[in-house]
C-alpha positions as CSV (number, residue, x, y, z in Angstrom):
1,X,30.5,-23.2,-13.0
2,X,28.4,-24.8,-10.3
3,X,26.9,-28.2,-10.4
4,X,23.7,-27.0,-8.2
5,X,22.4,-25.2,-11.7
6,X,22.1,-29.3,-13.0
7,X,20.1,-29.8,-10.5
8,X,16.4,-28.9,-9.7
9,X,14.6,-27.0,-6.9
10,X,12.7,-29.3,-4.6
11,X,9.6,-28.0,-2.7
12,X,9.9,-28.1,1.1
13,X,7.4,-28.4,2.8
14,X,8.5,-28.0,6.2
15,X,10.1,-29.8,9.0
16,X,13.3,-29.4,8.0
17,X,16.1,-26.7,9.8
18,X,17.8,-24.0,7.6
19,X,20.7,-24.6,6.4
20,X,23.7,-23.3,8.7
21,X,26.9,-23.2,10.0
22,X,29.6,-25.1,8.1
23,X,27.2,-26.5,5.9
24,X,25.8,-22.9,4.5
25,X,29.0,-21.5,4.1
26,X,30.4,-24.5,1.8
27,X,27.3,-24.6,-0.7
28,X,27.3,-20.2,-0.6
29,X,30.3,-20.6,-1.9
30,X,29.0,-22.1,-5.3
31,X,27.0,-19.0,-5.6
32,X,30.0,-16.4,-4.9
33,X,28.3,-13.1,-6.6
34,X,25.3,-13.9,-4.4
35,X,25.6,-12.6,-0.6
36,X,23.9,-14.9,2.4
37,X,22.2,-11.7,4.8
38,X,21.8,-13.1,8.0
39,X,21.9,-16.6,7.6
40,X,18.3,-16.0,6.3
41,X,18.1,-15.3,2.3
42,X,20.3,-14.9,-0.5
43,X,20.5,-11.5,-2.8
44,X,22.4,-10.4,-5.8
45,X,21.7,-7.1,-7.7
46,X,22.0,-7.5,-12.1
47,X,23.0,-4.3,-13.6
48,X,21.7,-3.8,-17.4
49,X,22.0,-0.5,-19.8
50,X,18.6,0.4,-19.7
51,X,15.2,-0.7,-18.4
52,X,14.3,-2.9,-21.4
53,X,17.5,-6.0,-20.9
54,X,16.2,-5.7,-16.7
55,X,12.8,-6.1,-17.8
56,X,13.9,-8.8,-20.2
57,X,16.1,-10.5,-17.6
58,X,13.3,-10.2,-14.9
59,X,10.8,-12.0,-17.3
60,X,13.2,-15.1,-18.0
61,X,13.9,-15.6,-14.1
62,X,10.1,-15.4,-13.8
63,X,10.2,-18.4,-16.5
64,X,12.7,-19.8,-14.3
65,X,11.6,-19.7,-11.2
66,X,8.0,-20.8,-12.4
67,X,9.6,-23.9,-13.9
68,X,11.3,-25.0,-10.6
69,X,8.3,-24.2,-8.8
70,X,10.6,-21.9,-6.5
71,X,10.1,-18.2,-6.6
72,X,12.1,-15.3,-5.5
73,X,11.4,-11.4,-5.0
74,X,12.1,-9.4,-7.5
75,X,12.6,-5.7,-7.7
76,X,12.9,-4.3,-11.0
77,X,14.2,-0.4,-11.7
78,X,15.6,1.2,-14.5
79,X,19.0,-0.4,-15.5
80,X,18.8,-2.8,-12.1
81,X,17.2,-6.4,-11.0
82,X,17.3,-7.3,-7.5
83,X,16.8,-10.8,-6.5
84,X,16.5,-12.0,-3.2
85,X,15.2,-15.6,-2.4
86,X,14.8,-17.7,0.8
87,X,12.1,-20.5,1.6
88,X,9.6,-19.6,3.0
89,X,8.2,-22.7,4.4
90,X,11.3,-23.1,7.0
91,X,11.5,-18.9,7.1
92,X,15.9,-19.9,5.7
93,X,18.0,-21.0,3.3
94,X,17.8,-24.9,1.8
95,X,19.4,-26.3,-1.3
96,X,16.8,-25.1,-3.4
97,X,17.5,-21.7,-2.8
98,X,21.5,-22.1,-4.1
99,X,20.1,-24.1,-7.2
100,X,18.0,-21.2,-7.5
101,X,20.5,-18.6,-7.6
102,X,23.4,-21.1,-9.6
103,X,20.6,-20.9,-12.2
104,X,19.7,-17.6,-12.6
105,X,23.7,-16.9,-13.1
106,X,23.1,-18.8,-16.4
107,X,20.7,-17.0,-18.1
């Protein structure tokens, strides 16, 4: 298991460069289920039985994401969650975003 879900999101608050290059592929790699698109956000689709556990599972990333003070789309549909994430303040990826997604593969 990844070390980034022991740590916390930190907000950014600008004035910093995405993450890329060698660096971005080395901490996606301690998120393997979640694909990088375009250097630009991570997203990984959660398949359930039925709409309930997805709404369930939506509801504790919410929780989640609320505590780290980092939040992510979210598209829910029967049996399916999408979550896609990126930081919007530098428009790419940071840390945060990993830690993000190494805690949402927890719950």
């Amino acid at each position: 298991m990844s070390e980034l879900a022991s740590k916390n999101c930190v907000p950014c608050r600008g004035g910093v460069p995405p993450l890329a290059g060698k660096e971005l592929e080395v901490v996606a790699k301690e998120v393997p289920q979640w694909r990088v698109v375009d250097g630009h956000h991570l997203t990984r689709a959660f398949k359930f039985p039925d709409f309930r556990q997805a709404l369930a599972f939506v509801n504790r990333v919410g929780e989640l994401a609320e505590g780290q003070g980092h939040h992510p789309d979210i598209l829910l549909s029967w049996g399916k969650a999408e979550i896609t994430t990126w930081t919007h303040a530098i428009n790419g990826l940071t840390e945060s975003d990993f830690i993000l997604a190494a805690k949402i593969d927890k719950l």
